[in-house]
C-alpha positions in Angstrom: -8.1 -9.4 14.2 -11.3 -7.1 13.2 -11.6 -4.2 13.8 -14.2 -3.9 16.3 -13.0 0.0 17.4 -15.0 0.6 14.0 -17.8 -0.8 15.0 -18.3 0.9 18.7 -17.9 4.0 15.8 -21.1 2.7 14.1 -22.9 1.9 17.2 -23.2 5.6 17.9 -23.7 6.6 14.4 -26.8 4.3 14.5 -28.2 6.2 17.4 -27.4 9.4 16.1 -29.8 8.1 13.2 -32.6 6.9 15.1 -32.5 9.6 17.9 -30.5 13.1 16.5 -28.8 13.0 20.0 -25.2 14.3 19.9 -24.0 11.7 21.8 -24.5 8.6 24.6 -25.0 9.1 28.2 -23.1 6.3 29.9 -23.2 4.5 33.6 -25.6 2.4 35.6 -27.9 5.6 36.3 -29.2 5.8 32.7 -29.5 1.9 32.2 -32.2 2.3 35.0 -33.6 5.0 33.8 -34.3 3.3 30.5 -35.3 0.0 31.8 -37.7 2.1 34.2 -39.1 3.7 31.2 -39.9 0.4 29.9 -41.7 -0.4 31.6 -44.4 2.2 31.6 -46.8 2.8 29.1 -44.7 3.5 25.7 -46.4 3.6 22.4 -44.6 1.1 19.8 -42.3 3.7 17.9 -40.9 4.9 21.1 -40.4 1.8 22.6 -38.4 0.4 19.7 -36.0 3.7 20.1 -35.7 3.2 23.8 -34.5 -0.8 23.1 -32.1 0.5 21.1 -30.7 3.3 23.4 -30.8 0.9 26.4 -28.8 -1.8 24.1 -26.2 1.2 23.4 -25.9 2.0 26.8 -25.1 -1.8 27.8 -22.6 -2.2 24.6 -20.2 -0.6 26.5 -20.4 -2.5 29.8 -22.1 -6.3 28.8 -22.3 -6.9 25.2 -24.9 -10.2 25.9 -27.4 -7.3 27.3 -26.9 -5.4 24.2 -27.6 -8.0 22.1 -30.8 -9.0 23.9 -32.0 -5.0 23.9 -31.4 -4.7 20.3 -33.4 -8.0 19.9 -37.0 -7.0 21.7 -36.1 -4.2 19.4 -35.8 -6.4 16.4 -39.4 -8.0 17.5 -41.5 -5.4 18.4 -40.4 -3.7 14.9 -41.3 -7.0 13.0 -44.4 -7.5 15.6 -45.6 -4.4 14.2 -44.2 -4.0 10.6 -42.9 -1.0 11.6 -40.5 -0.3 8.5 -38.2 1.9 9.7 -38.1 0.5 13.4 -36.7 -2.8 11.1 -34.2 -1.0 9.1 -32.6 0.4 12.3 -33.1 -2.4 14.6 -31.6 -4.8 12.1 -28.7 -2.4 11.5 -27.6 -2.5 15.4 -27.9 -5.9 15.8 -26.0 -6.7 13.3 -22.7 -4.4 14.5 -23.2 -6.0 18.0 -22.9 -9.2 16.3 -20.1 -8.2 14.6 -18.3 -6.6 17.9 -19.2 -10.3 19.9 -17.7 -12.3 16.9 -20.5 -13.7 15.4 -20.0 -12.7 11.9 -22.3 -14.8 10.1 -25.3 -13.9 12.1 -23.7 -9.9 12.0 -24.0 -10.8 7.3 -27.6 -12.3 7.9 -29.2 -9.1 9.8 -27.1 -6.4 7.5 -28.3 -7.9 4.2 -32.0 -7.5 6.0 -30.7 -3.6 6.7 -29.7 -3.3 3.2 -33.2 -4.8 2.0 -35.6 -1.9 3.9 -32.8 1.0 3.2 -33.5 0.4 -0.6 -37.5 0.0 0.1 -36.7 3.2 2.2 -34.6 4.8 -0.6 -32.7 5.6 2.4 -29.2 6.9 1.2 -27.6 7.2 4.6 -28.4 3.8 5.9 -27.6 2.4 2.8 -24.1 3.6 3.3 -24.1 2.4 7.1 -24.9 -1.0 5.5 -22.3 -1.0 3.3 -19.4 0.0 5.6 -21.2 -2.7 7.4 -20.9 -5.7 4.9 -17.3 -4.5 4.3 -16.5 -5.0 8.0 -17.8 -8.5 7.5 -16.1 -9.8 4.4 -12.8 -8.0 6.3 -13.4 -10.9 8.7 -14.1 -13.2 6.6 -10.5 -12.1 4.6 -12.7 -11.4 1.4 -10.5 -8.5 1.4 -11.5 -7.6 -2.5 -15.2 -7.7 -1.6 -14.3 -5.8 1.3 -13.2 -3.0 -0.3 -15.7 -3.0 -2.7 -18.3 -2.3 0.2 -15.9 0.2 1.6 -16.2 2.0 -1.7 -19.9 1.8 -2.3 -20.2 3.2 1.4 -17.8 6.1 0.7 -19.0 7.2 -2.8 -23.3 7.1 -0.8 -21.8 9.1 2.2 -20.0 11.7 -0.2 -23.1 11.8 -2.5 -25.4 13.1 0.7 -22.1 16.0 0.9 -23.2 16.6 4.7 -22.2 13.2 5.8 -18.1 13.7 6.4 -18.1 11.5 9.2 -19.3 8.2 7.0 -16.6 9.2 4.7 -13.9 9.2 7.2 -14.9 5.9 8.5 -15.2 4.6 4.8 -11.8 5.8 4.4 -10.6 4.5 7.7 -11.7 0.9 6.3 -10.0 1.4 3.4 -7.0 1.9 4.9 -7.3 -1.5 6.4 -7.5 -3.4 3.6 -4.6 -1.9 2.3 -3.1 -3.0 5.8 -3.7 -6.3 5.2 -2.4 -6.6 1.7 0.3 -5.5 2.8 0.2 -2.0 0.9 1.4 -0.2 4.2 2.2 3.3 1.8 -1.4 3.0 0.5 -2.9 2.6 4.1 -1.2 5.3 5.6 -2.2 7.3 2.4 -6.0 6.8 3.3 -5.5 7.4 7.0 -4.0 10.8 6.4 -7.2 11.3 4.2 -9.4 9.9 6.9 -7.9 12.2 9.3 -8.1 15.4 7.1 -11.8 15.0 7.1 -12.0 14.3 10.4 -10.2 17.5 11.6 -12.3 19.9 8.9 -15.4 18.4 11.0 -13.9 18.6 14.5 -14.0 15.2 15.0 -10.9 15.1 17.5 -11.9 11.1 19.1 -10.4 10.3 14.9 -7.1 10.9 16.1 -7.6 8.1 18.8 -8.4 5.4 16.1 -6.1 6.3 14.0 -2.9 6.5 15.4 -4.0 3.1 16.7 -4.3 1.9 13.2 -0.7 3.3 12.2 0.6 1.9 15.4 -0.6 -1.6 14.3 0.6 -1.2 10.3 4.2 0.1 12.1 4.0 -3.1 13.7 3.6 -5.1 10.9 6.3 -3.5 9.1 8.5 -4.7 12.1 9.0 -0.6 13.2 8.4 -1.3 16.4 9.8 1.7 18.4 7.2 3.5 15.8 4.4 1.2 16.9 5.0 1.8 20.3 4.8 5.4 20.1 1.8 5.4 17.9 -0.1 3.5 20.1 0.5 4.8 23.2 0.1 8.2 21.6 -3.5 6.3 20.7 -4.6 6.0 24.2 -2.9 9.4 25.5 -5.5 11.1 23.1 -8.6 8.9 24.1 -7.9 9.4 27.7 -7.2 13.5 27.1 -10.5 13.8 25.4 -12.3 11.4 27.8 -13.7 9.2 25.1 -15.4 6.1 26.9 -14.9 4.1 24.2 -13.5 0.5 25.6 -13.5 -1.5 22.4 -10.7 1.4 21.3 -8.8 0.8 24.5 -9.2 -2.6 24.7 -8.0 -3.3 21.1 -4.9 -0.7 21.5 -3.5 -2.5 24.7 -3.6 -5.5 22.8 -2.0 -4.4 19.6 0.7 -2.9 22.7 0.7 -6.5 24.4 1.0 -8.1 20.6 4.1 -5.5 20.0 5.7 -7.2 22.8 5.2 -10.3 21.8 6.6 -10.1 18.6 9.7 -7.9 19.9 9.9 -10.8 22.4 9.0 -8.9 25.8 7.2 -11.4 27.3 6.8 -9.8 30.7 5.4 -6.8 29.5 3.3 -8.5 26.7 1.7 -10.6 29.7 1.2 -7.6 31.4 -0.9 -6.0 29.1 -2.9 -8.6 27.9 -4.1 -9.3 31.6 -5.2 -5.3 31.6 -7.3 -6.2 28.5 -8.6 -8.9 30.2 -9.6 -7.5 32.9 -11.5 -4.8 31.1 -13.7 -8.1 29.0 -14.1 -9.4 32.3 -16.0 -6.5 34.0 -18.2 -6.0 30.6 -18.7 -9.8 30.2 -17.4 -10.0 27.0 -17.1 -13.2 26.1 -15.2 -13.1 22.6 -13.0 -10.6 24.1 -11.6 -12.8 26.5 -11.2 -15.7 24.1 -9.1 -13.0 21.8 -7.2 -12.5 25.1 -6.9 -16.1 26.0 -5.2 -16.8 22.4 -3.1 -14.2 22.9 -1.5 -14.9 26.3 -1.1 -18.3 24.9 0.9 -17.4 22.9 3.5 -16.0 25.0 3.5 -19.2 27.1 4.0 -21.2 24.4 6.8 -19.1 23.8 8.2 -19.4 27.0 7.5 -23.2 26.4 4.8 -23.4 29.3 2.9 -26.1 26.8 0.3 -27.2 29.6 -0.8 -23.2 30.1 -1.0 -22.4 26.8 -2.9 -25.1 25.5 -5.5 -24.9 28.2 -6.2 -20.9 26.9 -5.8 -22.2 23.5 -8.7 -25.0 23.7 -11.0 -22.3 25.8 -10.4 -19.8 23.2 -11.0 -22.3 20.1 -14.2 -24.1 22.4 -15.8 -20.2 22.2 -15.3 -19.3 18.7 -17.0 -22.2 18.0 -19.9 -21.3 20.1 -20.2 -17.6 18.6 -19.0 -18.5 15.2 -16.1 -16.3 15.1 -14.8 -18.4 12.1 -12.0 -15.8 12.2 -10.8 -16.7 16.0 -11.3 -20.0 15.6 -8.6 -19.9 12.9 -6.5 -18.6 14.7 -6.7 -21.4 17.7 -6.3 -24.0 15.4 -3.7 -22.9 13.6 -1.9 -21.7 16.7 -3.1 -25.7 18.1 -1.1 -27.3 15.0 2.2 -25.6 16.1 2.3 -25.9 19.6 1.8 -29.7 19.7 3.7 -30.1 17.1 6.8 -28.0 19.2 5.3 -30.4 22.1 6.2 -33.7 19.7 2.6 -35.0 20.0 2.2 -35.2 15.8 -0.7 -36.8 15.0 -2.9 -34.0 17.4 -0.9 -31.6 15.3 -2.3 -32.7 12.4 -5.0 -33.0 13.0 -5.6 -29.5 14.3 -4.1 -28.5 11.0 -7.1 -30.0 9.4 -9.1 -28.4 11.7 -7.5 -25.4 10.6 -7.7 -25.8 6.8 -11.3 -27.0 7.1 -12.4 -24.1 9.0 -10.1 -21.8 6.5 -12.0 -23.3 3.2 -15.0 -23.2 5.0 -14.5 -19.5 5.9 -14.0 -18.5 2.4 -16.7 -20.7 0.7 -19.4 -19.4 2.7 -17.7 -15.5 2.5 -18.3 -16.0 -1.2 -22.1 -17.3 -1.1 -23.2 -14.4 1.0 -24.1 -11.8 -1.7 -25.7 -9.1 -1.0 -27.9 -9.7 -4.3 -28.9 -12.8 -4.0 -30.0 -12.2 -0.8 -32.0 -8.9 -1.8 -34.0 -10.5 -4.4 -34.3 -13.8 -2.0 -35.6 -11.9 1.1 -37.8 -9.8 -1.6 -39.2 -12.8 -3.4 -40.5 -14.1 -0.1 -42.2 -11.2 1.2 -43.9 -11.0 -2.5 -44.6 -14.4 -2.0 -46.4 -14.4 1.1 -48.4 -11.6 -0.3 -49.7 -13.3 -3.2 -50.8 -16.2 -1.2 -53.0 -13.9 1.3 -55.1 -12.9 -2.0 -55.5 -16.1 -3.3 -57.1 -16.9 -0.6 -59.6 -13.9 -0.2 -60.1 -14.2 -4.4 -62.1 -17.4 -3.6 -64.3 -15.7 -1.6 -64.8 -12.1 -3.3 -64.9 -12.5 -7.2 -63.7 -8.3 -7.3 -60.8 -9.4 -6.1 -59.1 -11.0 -9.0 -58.8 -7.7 -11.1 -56.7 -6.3 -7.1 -54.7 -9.5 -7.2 -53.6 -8.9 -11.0 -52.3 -5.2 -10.5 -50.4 -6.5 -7.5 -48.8 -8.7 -8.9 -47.9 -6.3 -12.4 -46.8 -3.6 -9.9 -44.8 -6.1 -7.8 -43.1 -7.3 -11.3 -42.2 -4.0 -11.8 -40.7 -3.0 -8.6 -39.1 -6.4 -9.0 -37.3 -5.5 -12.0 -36.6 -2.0 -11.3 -34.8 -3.0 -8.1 -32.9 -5.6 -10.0 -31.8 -3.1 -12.8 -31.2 -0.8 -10.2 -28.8 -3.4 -8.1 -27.0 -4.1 -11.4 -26.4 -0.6 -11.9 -25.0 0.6 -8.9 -22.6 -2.3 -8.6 -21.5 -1.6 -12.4 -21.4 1.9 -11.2 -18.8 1.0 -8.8 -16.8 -1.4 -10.8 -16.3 1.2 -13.6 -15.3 4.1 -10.7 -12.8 1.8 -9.8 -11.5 1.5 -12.8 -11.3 4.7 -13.9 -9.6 5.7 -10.4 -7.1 3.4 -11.5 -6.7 4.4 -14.8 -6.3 7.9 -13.4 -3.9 7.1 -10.9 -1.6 5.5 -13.4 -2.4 8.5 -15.9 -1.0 11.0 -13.1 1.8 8.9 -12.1 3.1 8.6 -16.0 2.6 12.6 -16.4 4.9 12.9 -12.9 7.5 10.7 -14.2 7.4 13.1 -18.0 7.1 16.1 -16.2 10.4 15.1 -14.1 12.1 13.8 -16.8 11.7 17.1 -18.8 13.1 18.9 -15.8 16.2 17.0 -16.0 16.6 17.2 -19.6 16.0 21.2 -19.1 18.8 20.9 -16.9 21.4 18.8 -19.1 20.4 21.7 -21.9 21.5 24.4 -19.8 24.8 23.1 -18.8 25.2 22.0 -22.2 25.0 24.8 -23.8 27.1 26.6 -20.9 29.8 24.1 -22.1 30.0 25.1 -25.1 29.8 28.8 -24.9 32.6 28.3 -22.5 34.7 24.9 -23.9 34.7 25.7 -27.4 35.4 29.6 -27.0 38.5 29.0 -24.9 40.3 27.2 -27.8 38.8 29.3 -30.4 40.3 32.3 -28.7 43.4 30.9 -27.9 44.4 30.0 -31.6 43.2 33.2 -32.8 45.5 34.8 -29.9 48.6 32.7 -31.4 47.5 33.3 -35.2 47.9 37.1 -34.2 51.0 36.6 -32.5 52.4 34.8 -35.7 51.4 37.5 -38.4 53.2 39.6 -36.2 56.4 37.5 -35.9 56.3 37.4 -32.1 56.8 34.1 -31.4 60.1 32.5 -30.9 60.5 28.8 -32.6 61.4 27.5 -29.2 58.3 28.9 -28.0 55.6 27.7 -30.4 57.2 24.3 -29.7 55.5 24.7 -26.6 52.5 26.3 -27.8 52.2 23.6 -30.3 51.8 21.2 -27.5 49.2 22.9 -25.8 46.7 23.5 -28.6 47.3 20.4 -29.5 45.9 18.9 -25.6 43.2 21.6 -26.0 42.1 20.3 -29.3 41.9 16.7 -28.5 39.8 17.9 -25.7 37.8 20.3 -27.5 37.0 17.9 -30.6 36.5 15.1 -27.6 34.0 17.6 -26.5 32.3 18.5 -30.3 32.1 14.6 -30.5 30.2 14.0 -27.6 27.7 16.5 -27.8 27.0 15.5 -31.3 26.7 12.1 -30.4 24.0 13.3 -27.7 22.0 15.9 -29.7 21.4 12.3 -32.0 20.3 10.3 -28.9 17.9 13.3 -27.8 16.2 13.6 -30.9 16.1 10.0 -31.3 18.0 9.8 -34.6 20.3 7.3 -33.4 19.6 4.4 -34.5 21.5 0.9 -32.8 22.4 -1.4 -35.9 24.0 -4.5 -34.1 26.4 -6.9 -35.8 29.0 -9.6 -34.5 32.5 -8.1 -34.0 35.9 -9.1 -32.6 36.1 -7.7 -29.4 40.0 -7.5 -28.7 40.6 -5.9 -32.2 38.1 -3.3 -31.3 39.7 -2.7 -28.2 43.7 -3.0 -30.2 41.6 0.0 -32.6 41.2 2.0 -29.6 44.6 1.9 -28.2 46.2 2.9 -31.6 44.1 5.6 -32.4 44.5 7.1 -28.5 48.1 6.5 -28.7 48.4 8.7 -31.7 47.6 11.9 -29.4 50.3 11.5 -27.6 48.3 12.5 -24.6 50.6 10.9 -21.9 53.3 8.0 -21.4 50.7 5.2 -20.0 51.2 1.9 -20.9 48.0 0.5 -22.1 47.3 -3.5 -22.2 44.7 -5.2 -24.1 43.8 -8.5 -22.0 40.7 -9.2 -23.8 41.3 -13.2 -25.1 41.3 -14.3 -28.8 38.4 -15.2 -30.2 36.0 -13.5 -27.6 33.0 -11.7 -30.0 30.2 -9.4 -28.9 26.9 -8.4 -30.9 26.1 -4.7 -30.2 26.2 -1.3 -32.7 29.8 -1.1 -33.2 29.6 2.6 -32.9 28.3 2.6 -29.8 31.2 0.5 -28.4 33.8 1.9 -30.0 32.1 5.8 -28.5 31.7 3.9 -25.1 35.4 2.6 -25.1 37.1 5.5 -26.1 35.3 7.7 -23.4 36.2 5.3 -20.6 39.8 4.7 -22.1 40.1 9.0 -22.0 38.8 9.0 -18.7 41.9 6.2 -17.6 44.1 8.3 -19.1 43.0 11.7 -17.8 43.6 10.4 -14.6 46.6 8.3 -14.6 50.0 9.4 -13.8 52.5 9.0 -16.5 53.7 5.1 -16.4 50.8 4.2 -15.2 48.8 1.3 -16.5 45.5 1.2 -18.7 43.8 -2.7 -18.8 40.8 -3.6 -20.8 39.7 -7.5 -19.6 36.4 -9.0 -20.3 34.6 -12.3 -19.2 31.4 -13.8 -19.7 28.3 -13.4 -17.7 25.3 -15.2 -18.7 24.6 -14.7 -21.9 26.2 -11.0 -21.9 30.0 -10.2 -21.9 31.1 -7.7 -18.5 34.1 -5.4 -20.5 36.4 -3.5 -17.5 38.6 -0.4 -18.3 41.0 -0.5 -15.4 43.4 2.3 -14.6 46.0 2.8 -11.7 45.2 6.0 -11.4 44.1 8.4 -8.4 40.5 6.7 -7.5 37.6 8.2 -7.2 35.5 9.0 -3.8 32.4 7.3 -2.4 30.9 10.6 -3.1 32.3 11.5 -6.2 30.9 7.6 -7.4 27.8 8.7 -6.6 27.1 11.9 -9.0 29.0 10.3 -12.4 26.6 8.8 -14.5 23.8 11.9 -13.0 22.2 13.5 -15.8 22.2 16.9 -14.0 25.3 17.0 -12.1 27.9 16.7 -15.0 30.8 16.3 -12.4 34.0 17.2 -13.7 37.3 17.5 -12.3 41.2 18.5 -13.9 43.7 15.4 -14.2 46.7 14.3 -13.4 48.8 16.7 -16.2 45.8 19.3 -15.6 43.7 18.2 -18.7 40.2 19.4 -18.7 36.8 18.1 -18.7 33.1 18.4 -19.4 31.3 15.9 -17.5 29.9 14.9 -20.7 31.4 11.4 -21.4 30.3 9.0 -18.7 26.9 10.4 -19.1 26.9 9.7 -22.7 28.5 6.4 -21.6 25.5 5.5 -19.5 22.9 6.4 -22.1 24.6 4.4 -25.2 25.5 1.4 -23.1 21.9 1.4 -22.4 20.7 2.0 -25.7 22.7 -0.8 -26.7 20.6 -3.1 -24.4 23.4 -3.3 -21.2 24.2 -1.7 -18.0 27.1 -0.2 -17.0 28.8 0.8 -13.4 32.4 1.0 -11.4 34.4 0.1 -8.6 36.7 2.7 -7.2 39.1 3.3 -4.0 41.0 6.6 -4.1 44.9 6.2 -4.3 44.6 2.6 -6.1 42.6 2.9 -9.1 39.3 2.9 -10.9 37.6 0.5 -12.6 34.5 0.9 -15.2 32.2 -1.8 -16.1 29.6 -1.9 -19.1 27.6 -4.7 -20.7 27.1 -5.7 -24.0 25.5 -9.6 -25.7 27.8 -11.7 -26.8 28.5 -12.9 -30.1 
């Protein structure tokens, strides 16, 4: 649905252009007064301002008055050739248009806007006139030439530096697009903007439309508690500041009454949609109430009242067609095609959904023809045109005037091709702006993402190097303790039995540790490189066991379940550093006669290798901080062995070096199982 809220906005901004007045006087009082004053004696310049204020006035109680104001503005400007009386008038018309539906008619009078702002070199009206076009093509769903109006409007409005409140409609209309791409992140990125702007200008009515725009992109996202709030937050703030703005009103009810539609509140989405109604129907505005209409439909039809809703439905498709609101009248048949089709009548469903695809290419075709170029050099042409011909004429009278006619038409060449080259330029102008905003963003994002990653590598460093000033002293000191001890003869045999076991645990752990860190000083400084070949996976894992059983670490029985024959192409390094970590990490904690299984199977075109243990499990929560760079989570194990942290980090990073994955499944009291990737053979 557009968003005519926006264009109420540029109503008033279009007055505050023509008349410097700080804002509209509303009620019947000063509709006579202006109608009075009409008809007195006005010379033309005023009386094409006091059209325009009367049509202002009307726009918020009968939009059909408006429309006709605006137009006896529109004539007397071209009746007189009064340039700027043109631009404005043109300008008006076209966002009353646009509020009553009529979008193609709204196109035709902006591009004529756009034509005498560049004759004008009028910067502010040119970015009126692009926030205008963009409103159009928004309608029309040209949502890529939409924004690229929005832009253009923006970039004009911040150019002039005093005109914030163009920006923060620009930005507004940005966010909408977003909206309707489904970006909702992005929209509620520029509304924020929007609003900052807004608030460094004390413009406080911004709030109103805003939070109606957030409720409506909560709503689309299915929040609809959120929605709710928003919106009704939208009107609490309109009503506070006693902003007489009904298109605002009008459109937040119904994005409440749509809420409730689509939460499935009937009652209360009937409910508001007759308060909208009733506000169109004491304004007279027609394509309100067919927005209305279509919408209350759609709760019968929902409710299965077939014979109700397809009686608003036709009314509601019989006045889009009437205004050319190609946008409502897509809507109607589109909402035609499924409700006779839920009514079993097939052939009317179909062909409504002709209806509907016709009307959709249609929409789109002519959205594409309706340049603003084309139609700047068209309308310019013309005028030219006309002007040649009038000389022609008086050169076959007066001989003198051949020599005028020639310098005419060199000057009119020139201003020809300088507004071309200028035309190309600004929209080049744009296009590369866009690019390089992009190119920026993704610049900024990518220097984020390093500047977080060298945090957590800061982080590793540091607990790195606090494990080994801690680790690798302990056992240092320790045999240098027992060295002592033994130049001394203070030991007892039975005793450095014992002792011998104990270095021996710390060692294991200690060159464990030296191995690890090694390993990962070579994948920091990128001198690892992965040389994969085909190997025998069960031999690789038999390798393991032996060389693990050799320490002696614990009595765990440790099976080797992966089948004959089953190869995988990896760096055998890697594998064998990757197994023998997880295999530790079994063991550390496993009770003695416990159980160690490695299993494999194939996946794809990738093997899935499990270390199983039936040891003590691990903790949802533990789970969560094992493979984290900078927690390094270690506990003691079952016979009090220590640990660094340091191994299923390094798993992570080998296993994906070597092109896999790797992850576990754990349940505390029943075990532990790791899982890694690598190709198959």
């Amino acid at each position: 649905m557009v968003e005519r809220f926006v264009l109420k906005r540029n109503l008033i901004f279009s007055l505050l252009l023509i008349s410097g007045a700080g804002s509209s006087i509303f009620g019947q009082s000063k509709i006579d007064s202006l109608e009075s004053k009409l008809k007195g004696k006005l010379n033309d310049s005023l009386r094409v301002r006091t059209y325009i204020r009367l049509s202002n006035e009307y726009s918020n109680v009968n939009i059909k008055n408006a429309i006709e104001a605006a137009e006896q503005a529109v004539q007397l400007s071209e009746a007189k050739n009064l340039l700027w009386g043109k631009g404005y008038s043109y300008f008006y018309l076209a966002s009353l248009y646009q509020a009553s539906g009529d979008f193609s008619t709204s196109t035709k009078y902006n591009n004529l806007a756009l034509n005498i702002a560049f004759q004008r070199k009028d910067s502010l009206s040119l970015a009126s006139c692009y926030n205008n076009l963009g409103l159009n093509y928004y309608s029309f769903g040209k949502y890529d030439e939409a924004y690229f109006y929005y832009t253009q409007s923006y970039q004009l409005a911040r150019l002039l530096k005093k005109d914030s409140l163009g920006m923060a409609i620009a930005l507004h209309n940005i966010a909408t697009v977003f909206k309707e791409l489904g970006q909702y992140d992005r929209a509620l990125d520029y509304l924020k903007l929007s609003q900052t702007i807004s608030t460094a200008i004390k413009d406080r009515e911004s709030k109103a439309y805003n939070y109606d725009e957030i409720g409506d992109i909560f709503r689309k996202k299915k929040l609809y508690d959120s929605a709710l709030h928003a919106l009704k937050y939208s009107i609490h703030v309109a009503r506070e500041l006693k902003m007489n703005v009904i298109d605002l009103e009008s459109r937040t009810l119904n994005n409440v009454a749509r809420t409730y539609l689509d939460i499935g509140d009937n009652a209360k989405a009937l409910h508001y949609y007759d308060t909208v109604h009733a506000i169109f129907e004491k304004t007279e505005d027609e394509f309100g109430l067919a927005q209305v209409d279509l919408g209350r439909a759609m709760v019968y039809m929902k409710e299965k009242k077939f014979d109700q809703a397809l009686k608003l439905m036709e009314s509601s498709a019989e006045v889009a067609k009437k205004t050319n609101a190609w946008s409502l009248g897509f809507e109607c048949f589109k909402n035609l095609a499924a409700l006779h089709e839920q009514k079993g009548d097939y052939k009317k469903a179909l062909d409504y959904y002709k209806q509907f695809k016709s009307l959709e290419d249609s929409l789109f075709s002519q959205g594409m023809q309706a340049k603003l170029l084309q139609d700047q050099i068209r309308f310019e042409t013309a005028s030219k045109e006309d002007q040649i011909k009038a000389l022609t004429k008086l050169e076959e009278m007066r001989k003198d005037e051949i020599k005028k006619q020639s310098l005419i038409r060199n000057i009119l060449a020139v201003t020809m091709a300088l507004t071309i080259f200028l035309l190309i330029n600004v929209y080049r102008s744009g296009q590369r702006r866009v690019r390089i905003n992009k190119l920026l963003m993704e610049h900024q994002d990518e220097i984020k993402k390093r500047s977080i990653e060298l945090e957590q590598l800061n982080e590793v460093k540091d607990k790195f190097f606090s494990i080994i000033s801690h680790d690798l002293r302990s056992p240092m000191n320790a045999l240098s303790a027992i060295l002592d001890l033994m130049d001394q003869d203070r030991i007892k045999p039975e005793e450095f039995s014992r002792l011998n076991k104990e270095l021996r645990k710390q060692f294991t752990h200690t060159k464990s540790l030296i191995n690890n860190l090694l390993d990962w000083a070579l994948l920091q400084m990128d001198k690892l490189k992965t040389q994969p070949e085909k190997f025998d996976l069960r031999t690789v894992v038999d390798d393991n066991f032996k060389m693990l059983a050799s320490l002696h670490l614990k009595e765990i029985i440790m099976l080797n379940k992966v089948a004959p024959g089953t190869f995988g192409w990896g760096d055998l390094n890697i594998v064998n550093l990757v197994l023998r970590n997880l295999i530790l990490n079994g063991l550390k904690f496993t009770e003695s006669g416990g159980t160690i299984e490695v299993a494999s199977r194939e996946e794809g075109n990738d093997l899935v290798i499990s270390i199983k243990d039936s040891g003590i499990g691990i903790s949802p929560e533990v789970q969560a901080l094992l493979f984290e760079k900078t927690s390094g989570y270690t506990t003691r194990g079952t016979a009090n062995e220590k640990g660094t942290g340091l191994g299923l980090i390094l798993s992570k990073e080998f296993v994906e070096k070597n092109g896999g994955r790797i992850w576990l499944e754990s349940e505390v009291g029943k075990g532990s199982t790791f899982f890694f990737t690598i190709r198959k053979g």
